[in-house]
C-alpha atoms as a printed R data frame, in Angstrom:
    type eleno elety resid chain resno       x       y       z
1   ATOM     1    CA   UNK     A     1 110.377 107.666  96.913
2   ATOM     2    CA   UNK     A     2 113.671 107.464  98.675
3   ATOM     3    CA   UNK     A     3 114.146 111.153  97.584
4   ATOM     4    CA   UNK     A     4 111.150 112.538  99.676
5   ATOM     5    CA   UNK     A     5 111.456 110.362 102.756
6   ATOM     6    CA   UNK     A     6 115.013 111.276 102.913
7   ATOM     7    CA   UNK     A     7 114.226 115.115 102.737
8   ATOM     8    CA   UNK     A     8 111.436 114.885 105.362
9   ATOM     9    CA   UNK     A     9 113.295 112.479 107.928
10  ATOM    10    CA   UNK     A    10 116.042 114.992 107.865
11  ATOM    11    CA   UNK     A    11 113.652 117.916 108.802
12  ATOM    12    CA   UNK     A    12 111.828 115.707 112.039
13  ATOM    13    CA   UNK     A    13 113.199 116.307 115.412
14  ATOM    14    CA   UNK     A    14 112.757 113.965 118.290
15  ATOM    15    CA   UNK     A    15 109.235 114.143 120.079
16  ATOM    16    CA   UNK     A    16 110.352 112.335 123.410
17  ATOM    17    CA   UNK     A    17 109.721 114.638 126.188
18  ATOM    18    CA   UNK     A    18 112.005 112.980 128.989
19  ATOM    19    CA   UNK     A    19 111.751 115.152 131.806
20  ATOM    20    CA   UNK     A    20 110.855 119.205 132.477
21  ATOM    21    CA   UNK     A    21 113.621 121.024 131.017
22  ATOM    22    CA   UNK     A    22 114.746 123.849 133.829
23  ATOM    23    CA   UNK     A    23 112.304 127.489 134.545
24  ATOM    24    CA   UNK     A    24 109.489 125.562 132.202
25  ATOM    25    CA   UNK     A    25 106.267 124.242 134.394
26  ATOM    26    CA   UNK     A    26 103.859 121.481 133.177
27  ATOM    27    CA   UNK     A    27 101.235 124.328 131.909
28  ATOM    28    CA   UNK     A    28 103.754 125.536 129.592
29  ATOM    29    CA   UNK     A    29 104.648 122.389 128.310
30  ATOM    30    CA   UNK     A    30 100.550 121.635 127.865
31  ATOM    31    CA   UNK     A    31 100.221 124.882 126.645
32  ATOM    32    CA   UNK     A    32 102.732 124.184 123.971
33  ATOM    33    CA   UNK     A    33 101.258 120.945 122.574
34  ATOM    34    CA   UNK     A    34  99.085 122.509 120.011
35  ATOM    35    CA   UNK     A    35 101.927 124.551 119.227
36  ATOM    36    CA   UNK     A    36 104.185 121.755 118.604
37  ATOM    37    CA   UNK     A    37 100.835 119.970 116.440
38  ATOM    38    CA   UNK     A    38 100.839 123.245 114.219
39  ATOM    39    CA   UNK     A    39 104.524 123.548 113.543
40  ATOM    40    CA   UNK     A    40 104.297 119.539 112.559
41  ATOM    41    CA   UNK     A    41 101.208 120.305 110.135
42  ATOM    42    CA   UNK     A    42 103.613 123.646 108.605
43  ATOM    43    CA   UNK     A    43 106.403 121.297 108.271
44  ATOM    44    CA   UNK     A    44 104.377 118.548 106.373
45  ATOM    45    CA   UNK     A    45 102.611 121.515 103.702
46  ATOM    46    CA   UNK     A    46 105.999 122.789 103.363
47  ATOM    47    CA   UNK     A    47 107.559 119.490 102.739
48  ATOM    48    CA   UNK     A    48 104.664 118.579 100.161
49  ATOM    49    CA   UNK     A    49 105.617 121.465  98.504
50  ATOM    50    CA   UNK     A    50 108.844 120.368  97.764
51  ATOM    51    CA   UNK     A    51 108.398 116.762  97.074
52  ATOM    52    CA   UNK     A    52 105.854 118.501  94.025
53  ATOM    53    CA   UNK     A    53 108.463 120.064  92.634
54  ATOM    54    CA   UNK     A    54 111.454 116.941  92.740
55  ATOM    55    CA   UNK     A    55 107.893 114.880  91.405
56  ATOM    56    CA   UNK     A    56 107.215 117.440  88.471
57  ATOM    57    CA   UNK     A    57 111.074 117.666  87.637
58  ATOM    58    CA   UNK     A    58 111.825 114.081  87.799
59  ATOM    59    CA   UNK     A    59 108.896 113.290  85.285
60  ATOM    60    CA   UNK     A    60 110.062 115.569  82.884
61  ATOM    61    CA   UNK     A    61 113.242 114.627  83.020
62  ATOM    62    CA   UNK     A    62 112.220 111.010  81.942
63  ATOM    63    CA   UNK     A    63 113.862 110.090  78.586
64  ATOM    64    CA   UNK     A    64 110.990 110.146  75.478
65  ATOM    65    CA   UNK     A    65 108.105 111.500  74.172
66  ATOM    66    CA   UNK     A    66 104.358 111.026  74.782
67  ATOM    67    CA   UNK     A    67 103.495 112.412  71.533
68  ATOM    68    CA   UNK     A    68 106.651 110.894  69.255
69  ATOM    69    CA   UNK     A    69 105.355 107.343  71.248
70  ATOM    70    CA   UNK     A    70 101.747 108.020  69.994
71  ATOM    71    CA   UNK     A    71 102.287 108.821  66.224
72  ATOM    72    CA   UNK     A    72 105.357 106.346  65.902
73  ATOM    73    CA   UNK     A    73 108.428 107.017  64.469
74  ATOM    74    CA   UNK     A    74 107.446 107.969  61.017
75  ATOM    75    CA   UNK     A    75 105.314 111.007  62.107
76  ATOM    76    CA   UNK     A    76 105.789 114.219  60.883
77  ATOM    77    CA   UNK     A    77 107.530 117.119  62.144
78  ATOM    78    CA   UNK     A    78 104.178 119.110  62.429
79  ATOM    79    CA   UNK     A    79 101.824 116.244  63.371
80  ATOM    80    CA   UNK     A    80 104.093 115.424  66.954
81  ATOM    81    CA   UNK     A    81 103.842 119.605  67.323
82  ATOM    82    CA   UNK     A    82 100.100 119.720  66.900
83  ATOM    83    CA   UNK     A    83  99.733 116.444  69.576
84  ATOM    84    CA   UNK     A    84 102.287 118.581  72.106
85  ATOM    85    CA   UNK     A    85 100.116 121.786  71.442
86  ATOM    86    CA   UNK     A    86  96.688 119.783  72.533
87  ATOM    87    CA   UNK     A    87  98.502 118.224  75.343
88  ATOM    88    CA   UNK     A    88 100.181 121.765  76.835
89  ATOM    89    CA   UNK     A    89 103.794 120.079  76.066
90  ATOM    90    CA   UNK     A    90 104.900 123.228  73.978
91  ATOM    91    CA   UNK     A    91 104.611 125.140  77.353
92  ATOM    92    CA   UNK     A    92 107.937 126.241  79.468
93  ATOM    93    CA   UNK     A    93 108.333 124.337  82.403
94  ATOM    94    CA   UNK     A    94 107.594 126.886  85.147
95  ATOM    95    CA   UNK     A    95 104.180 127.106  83.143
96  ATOM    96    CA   UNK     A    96 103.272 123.457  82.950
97  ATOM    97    CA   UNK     A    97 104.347 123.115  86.869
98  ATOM    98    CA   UNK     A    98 102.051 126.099  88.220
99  ATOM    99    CA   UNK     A    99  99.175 124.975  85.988
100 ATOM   100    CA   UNK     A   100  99.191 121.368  87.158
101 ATOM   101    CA   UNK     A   101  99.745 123.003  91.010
102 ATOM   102    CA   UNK     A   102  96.912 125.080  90.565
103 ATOM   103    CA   UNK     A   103  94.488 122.522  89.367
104 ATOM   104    CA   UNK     A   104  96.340 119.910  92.230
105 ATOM   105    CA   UNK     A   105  95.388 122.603  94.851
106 ATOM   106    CA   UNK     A   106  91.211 122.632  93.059
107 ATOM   107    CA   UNK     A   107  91.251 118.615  93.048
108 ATOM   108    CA   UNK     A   108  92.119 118.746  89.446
109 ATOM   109    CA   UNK     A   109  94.757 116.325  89.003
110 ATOM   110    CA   UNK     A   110  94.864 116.537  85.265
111 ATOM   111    CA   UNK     A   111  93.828 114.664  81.755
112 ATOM   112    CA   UNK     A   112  95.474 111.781  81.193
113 ATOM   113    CA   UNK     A   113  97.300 112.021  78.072
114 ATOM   114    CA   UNK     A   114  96.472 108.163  76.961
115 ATOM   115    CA   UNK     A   115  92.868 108.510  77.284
116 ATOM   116    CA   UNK     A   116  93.027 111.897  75.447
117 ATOM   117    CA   UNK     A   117  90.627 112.608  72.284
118 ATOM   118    CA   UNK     A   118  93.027 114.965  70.451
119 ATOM   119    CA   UNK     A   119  91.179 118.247  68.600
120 ATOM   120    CA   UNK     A   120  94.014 118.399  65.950
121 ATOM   121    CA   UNK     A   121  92.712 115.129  64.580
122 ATOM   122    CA   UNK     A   122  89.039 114.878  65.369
123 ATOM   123    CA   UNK     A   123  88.389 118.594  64.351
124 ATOM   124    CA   UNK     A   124  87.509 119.849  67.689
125 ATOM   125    CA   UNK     A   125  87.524 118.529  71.463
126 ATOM   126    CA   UNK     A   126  84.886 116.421  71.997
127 ATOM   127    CA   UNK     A   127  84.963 116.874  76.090
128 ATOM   128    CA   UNK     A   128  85.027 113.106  76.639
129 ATOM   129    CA   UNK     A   129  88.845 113.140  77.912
130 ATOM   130    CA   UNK     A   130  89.532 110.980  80.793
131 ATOM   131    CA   UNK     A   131  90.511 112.696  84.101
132 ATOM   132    CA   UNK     A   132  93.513 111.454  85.969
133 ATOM   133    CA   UNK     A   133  91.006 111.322  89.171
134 ATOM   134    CA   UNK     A   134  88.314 108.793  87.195
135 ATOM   135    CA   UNK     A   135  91.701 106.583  86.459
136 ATOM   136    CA   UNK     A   136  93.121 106.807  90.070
137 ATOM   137    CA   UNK     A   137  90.045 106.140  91.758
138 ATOM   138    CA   UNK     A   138  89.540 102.680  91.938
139 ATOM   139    CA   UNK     A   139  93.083 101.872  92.313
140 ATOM   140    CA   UNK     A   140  93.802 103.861  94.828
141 ATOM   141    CA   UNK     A   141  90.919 101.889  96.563
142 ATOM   142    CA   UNK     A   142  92.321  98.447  96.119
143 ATOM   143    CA   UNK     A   143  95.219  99.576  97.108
144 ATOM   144    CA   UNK     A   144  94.057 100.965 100.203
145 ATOM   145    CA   UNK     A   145  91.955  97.397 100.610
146 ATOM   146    CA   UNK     A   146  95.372  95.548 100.486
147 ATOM   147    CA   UNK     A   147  97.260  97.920 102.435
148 ATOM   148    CA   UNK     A   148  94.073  97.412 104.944
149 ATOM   149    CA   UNK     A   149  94.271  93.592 104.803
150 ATOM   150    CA   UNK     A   150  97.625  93.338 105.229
151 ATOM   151    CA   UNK     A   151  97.898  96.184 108.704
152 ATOM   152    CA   UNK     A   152  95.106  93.764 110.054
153 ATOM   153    CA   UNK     A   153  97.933  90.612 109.462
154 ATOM   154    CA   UNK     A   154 101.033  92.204 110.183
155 ATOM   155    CA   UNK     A   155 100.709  95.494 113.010
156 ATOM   156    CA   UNK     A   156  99.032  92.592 115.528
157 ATOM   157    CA   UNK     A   157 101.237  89.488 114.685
158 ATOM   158    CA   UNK     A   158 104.391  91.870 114.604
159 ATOM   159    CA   UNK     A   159 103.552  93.253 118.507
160 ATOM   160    CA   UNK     A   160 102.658  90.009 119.451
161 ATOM   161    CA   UNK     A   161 106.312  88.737 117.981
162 ATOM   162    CA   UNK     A   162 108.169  91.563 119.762
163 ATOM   163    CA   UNK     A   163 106.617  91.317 123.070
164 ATOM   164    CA   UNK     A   164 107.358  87.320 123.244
165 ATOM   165    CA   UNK     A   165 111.079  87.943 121.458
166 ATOM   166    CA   UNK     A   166 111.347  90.585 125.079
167 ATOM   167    CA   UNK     A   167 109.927  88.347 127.446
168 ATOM   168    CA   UNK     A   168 112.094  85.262 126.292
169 ATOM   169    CA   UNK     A   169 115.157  86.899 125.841
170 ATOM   170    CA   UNK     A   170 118.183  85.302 124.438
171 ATOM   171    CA   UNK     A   171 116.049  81.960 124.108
172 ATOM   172    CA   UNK     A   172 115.994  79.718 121.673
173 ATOM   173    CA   UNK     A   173 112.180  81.474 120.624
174 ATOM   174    CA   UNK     A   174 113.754  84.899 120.831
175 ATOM   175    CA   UNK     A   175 117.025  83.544 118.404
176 ATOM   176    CA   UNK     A   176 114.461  81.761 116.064
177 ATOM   177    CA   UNK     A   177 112.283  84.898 115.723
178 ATOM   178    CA   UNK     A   178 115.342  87.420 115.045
179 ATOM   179    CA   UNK     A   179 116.594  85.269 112.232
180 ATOM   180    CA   UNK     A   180 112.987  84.788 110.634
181 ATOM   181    CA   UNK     A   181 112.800  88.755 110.366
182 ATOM   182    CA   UNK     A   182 116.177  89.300 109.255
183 ATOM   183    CA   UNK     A   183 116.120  86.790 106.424
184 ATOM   184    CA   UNK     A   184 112.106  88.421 105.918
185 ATOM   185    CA   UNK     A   185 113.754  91.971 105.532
186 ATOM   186    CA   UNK     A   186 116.787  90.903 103.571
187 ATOM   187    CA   UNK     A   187 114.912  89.138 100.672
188 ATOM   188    CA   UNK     A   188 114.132  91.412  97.750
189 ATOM   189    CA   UNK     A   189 109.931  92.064  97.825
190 ATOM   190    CA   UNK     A   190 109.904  89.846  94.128
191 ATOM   191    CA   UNK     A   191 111.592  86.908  95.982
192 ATOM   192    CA   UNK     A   192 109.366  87.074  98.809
193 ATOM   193    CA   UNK     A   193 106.220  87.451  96.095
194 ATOM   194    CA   UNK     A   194 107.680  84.200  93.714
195 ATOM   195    CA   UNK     A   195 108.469  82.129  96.593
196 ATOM   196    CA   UNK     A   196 104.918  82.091  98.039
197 ATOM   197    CA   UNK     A   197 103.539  81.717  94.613
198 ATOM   198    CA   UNK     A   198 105.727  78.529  94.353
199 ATOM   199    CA   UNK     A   199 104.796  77.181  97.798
200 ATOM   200    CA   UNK     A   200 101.028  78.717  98.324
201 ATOM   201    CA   UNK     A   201  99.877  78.742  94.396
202 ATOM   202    CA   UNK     A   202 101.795  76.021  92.584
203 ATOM   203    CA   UNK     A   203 103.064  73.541  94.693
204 ATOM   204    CA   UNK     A   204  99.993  73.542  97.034
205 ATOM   205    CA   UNK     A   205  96.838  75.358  95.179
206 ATOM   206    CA   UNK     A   206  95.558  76.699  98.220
207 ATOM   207    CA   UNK     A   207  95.476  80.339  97.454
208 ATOM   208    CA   UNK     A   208  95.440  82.188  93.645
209 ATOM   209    CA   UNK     A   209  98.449  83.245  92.172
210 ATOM   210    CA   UNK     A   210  97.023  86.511  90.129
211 ATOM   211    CA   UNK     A   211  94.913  88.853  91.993
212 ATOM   212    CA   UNK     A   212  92.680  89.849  89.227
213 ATOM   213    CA   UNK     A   213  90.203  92.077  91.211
214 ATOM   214    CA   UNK     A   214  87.337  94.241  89.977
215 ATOM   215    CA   UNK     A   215  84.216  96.078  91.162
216 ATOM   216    CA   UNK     A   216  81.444  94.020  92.546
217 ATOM   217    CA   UNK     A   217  83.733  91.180  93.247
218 ATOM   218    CA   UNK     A   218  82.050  89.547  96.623
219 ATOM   219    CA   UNK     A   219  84.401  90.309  99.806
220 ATOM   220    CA   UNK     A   220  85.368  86.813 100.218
221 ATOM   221    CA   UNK     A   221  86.243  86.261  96.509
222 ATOM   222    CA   UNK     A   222  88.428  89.467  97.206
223 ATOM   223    CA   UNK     A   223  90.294  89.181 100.197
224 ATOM   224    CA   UNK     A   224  91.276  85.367  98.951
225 ATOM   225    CA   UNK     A   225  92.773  86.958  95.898
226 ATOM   226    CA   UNK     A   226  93.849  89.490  98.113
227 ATOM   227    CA   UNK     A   227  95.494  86.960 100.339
228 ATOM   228    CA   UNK     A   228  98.732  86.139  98.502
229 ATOM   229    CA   UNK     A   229 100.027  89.688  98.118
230 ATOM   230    CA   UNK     A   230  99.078  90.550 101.334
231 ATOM   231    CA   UNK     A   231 101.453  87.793 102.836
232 ATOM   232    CA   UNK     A   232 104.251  88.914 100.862
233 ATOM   233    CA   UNK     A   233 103.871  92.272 102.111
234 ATOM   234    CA   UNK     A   234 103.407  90.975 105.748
235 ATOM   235    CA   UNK     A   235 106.347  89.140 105.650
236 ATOM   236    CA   UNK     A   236 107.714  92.389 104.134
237 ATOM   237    CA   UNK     A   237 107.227  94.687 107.000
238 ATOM   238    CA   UNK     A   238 106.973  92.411 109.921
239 ATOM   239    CA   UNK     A   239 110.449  92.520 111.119
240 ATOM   240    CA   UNK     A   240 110.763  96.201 111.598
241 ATOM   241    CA   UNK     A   241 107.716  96.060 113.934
242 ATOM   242    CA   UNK     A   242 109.351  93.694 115.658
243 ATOM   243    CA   UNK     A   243 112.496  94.557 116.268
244 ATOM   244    CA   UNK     A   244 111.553  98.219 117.441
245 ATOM   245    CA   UNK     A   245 109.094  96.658 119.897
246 ATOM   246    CA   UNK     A   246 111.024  94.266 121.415
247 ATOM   247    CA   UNK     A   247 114.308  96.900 121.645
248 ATOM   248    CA   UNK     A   248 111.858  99.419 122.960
249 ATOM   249    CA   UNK     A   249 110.814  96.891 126.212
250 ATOM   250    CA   UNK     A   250 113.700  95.669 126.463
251 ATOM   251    CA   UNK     A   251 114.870  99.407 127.279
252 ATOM   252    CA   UNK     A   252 112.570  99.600 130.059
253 ATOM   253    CA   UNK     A   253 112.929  96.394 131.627
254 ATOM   254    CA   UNK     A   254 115.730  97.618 133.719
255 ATOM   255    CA   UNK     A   255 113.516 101.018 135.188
256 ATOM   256    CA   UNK     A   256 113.028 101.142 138.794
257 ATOM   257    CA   UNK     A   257 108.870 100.617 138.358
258 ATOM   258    CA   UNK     A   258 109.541  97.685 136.431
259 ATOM   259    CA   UNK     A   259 111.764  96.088 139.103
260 ATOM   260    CA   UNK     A   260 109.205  97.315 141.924
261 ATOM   261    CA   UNK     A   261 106.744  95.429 139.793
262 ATOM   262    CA   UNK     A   262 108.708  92.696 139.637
263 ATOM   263    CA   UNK     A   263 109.171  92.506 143.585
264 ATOM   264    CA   UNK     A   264 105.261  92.980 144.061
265 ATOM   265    CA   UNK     A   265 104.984  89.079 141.979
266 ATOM   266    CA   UNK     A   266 103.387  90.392 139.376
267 ATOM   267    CA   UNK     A   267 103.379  87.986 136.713
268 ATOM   268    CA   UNK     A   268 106.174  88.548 133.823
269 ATOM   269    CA   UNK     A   269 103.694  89.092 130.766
270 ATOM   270    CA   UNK     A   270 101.225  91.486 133.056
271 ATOM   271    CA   UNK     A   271 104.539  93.656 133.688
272 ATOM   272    CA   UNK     A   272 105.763  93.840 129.806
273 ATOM   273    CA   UNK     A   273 101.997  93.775 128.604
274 ATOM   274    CA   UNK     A   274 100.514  96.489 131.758
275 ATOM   275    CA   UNK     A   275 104.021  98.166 132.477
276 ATOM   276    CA   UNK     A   276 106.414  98.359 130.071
277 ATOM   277    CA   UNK     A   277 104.603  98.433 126.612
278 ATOM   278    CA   UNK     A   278 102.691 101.784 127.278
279 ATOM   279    CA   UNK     A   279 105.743 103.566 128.509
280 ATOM   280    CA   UNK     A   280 107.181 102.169 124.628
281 ATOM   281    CA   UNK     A   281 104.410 103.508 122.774
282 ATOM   282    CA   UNK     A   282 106.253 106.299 120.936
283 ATOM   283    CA   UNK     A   283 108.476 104.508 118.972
284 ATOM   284    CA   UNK     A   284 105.926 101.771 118.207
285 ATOM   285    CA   UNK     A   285 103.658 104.137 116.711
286 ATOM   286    CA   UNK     A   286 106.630 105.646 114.860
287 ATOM   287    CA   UNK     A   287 107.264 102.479 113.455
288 ATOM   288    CA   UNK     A   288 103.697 100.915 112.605
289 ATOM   289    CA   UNK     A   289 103.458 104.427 111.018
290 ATOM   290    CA   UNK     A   290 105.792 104.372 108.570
291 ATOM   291    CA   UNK     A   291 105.265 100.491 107.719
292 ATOM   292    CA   UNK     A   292 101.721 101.917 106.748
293 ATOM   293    CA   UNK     A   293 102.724 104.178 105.068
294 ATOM   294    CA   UNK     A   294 105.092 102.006 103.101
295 ATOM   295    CA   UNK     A   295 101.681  99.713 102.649
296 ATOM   296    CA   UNK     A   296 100.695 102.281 100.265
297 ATOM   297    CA   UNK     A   297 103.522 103.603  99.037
298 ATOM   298    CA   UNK     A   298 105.791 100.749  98.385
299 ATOM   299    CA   UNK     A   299 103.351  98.350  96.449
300 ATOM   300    CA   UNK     A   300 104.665  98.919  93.628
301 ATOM   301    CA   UNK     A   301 106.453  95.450  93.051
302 ATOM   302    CA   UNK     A   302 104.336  93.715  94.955
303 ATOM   303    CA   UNK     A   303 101.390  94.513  92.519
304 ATOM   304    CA   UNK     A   304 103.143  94.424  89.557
305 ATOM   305    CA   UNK     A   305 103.989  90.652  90.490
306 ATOM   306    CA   UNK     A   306 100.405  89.276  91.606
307 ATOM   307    CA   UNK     A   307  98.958  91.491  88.325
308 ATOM   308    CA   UNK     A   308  97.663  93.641  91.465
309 ATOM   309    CA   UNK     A   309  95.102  96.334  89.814
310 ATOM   310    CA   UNK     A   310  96.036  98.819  92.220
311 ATOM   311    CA   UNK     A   311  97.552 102.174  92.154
312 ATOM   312    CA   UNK     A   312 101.442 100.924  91.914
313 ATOM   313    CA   UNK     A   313 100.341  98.927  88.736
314 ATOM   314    CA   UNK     A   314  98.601 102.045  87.350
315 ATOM   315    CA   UNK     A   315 102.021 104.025  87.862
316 ATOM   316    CA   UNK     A   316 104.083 100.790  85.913
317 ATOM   317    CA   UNK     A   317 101.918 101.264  83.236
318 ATOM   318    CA   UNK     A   318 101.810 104.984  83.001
319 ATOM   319    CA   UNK     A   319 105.431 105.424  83.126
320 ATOM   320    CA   UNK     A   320 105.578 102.548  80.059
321 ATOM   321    CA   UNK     A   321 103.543 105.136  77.859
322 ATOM   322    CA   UNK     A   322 105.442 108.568  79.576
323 ATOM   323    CA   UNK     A   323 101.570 109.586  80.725
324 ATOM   324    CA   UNK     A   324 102.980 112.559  82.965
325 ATOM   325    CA   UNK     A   325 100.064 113.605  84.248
326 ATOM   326    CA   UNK     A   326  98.983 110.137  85.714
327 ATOM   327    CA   UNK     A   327 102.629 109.300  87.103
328 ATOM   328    CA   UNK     A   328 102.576 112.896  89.006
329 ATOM   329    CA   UNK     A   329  99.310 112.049  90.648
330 ATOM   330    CA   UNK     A   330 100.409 108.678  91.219
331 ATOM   331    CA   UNK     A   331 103.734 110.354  93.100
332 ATOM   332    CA   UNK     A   332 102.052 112.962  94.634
333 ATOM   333    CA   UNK     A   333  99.466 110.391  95.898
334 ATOM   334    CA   UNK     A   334 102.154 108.475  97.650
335 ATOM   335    CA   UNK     A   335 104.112 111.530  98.932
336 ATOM   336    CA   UNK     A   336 101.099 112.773 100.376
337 ATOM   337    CA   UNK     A   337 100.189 109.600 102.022
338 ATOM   338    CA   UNK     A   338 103.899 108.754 103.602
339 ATOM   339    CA   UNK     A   339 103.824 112.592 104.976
340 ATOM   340    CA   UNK     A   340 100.802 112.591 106.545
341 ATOM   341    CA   UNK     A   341 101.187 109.031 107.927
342 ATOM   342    CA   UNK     A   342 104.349 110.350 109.523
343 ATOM   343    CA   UNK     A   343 102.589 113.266 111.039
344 ATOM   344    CA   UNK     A   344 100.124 111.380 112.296
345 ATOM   345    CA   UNK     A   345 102.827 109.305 114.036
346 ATOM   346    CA   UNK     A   346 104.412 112.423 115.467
347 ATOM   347    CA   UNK     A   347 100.633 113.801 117.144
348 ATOM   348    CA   UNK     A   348 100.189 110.088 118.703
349 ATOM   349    CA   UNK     A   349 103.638 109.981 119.707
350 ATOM   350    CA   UNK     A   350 103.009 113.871 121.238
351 ATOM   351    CA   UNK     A   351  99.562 112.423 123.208
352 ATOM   352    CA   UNK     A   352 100.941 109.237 124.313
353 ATOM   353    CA   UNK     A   353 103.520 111.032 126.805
354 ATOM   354    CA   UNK     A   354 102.258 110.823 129.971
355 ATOM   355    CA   UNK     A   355 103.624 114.240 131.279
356 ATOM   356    CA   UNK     A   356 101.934 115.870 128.438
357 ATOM   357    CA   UNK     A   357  98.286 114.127 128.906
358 ATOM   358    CA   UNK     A   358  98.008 114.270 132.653
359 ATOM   359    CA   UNK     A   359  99.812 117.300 133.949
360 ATOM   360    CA   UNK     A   360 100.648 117.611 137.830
């Protein structure tokens, strides 16, 4: 994961439009939002296209055999070649990766090799293989529940943190709620997960310490064994809200509207809350962004503690039994989301400029 958001962050250029650069008028700058959009979109295909190929290289490159695994260690020479031939294994590389890009591009994500009925052994295919897509499809929806649960916790409470943290600067509140997000972000996501357990689950049985979901489950049943993972996570990704929104008012406080404000008697939370926080909107959104993005993408430990049945538990278990074609999805699930998270942070960021949305 680090891979891809490393190669994309180092292909983003700042979106802050400060002021009219010289010769250029506001209908070429409004002219060249779509423009900007486009390149963003090109960027993100391009980038996906990449991130599939470190994906489908790192896989393979993942010590052990699917097919050795399957038939243990007293198989045959011939019986591990037949499993490989069924599976595509015996394939060069380039051939494997074009195949399984070709079928990504057609919504085919592949046949997961666990679930496969293998025609060297029952005589002939019998068609009922399970698809990658049937396997990924209800994980990917709890997943996107939790992720859901916990943006509805976190993005408000996190705002709400920052703006108080800027309007009580260097107070007692303001030293209190730095050191709350700075141990938060420090602690490993399994600490954060095992002390809540301890506290929440043990301790005091108020909440339940597995989240042993399934289909059907009535919403209240879920989101209370939804709760404790969704805390964790919170607590998780709460500080770097925080901290970018109260740096980013505090960076306007000192501009000449906010001090005319000031003089008129406006109040100080209608100034921050009516003045300065929509002139701070860009790097808010960046940030809520890619803490949503890490919502889906970084669940892994997080579900793998609370026996989450989501999409990160899915990919635990896959790579256990080397099934390739379900850890590629899973990868390429997450690399899609993050990217197009991101872009959608860049558009916002684009439209929430007021020289680009209301042109003189």
């Amino acid at each position: 994961m680090v891979v891809f958001a490393l190669t994309y962050h180092s292909c983003r250029v700042s979106l802050r439009v400060h002021q009219n650069p010289i010769g250029k008028t506001n209908e070429e700058h409004v002219n060249s939002v779509p423009k900007i959009i486009a390149q963003r979109l090109l960027l993100g295909l391009l980038t996906l296209f990449v991130v599939s190929i470190i994906i489908f290289t790192a896989v393979n490159m993942l010590p052990g055999d699917f097919a050795q695994a399957i038939l243990g260690q007293s198989a045959t020479p011939e019986a591990v070649a037949a499993i490989r031939r069924d599976l595509g294994l015996d394939q060069p590389p380039i051939t494997r990766y074009f195949t399984w890009l070709a079928g990504v591009l057609q919504g085919d994500l592949g046949t997961s090799f666990a679930q496969a009925n293998f025609a060297s052994f029952v005589g002939e295919d019998s068609g009922t293989r399970t698809t990658v897509a049937d396997q990924i499809a209800p994980r990917i929806k709890n997943t996107l529940f939790l992720a859901g649960v916990t943006a509805v916790i976190a993005v408000p409470f996190a705002i709400g943190l920052g703006i108080l943290a800027a309007l009580y600067r260097n107070s007692a509140f303001d030293k209190v709620s730095n050191v709350f997000t700075l141990t938060s972000i420090s602690s490993p996501e399994f600490f954060v997960a095992y002390i809540l357990i301890l506290f929440l689950a043990v301790l005091n049985p108020w909440l339940p310490s597995l989240s042993n979901i399934y289909d059907g489950m009535a919403f209240s049943d879920r989101l209370e064994k939804t709760m404790l993972p969704a805390l964790a996570l919170t607590l998780v990704v709460t500080a770097h809200m925080m901290r970018m929104t109260r740096a980013a008012i505090i960076n306007l406080l000192a501009s000449p509207y906010i001090e005319m404000a000031r003089l008129k008697g406006m109040k100080p939370m209608r100034v921050i809350v009516h003045h300065a926080l929509p002139n701070a909107l860009a790097p808010i959104i960046n940030v809520v962004a890619l803490n949503l993005a890490y919502l889906v993408t970084g669940v892994v430990v997080v579900e793998v503690v609370f026996v989450y049945p989501g999409v990160g538990q899915l990919f635990v278990d896959s790579v256990k039994i080397r099934d390739i074609p379900v850890v590629q999805a899973c990868c390429l699930i997450f690399a899609a989301v993050y990217i197009l998270l991101n872009l959608l942070a860049d558009i916002l960021s684009i439209l929430s400029n007021p020289r680009l949305r209301h042109p003189k």
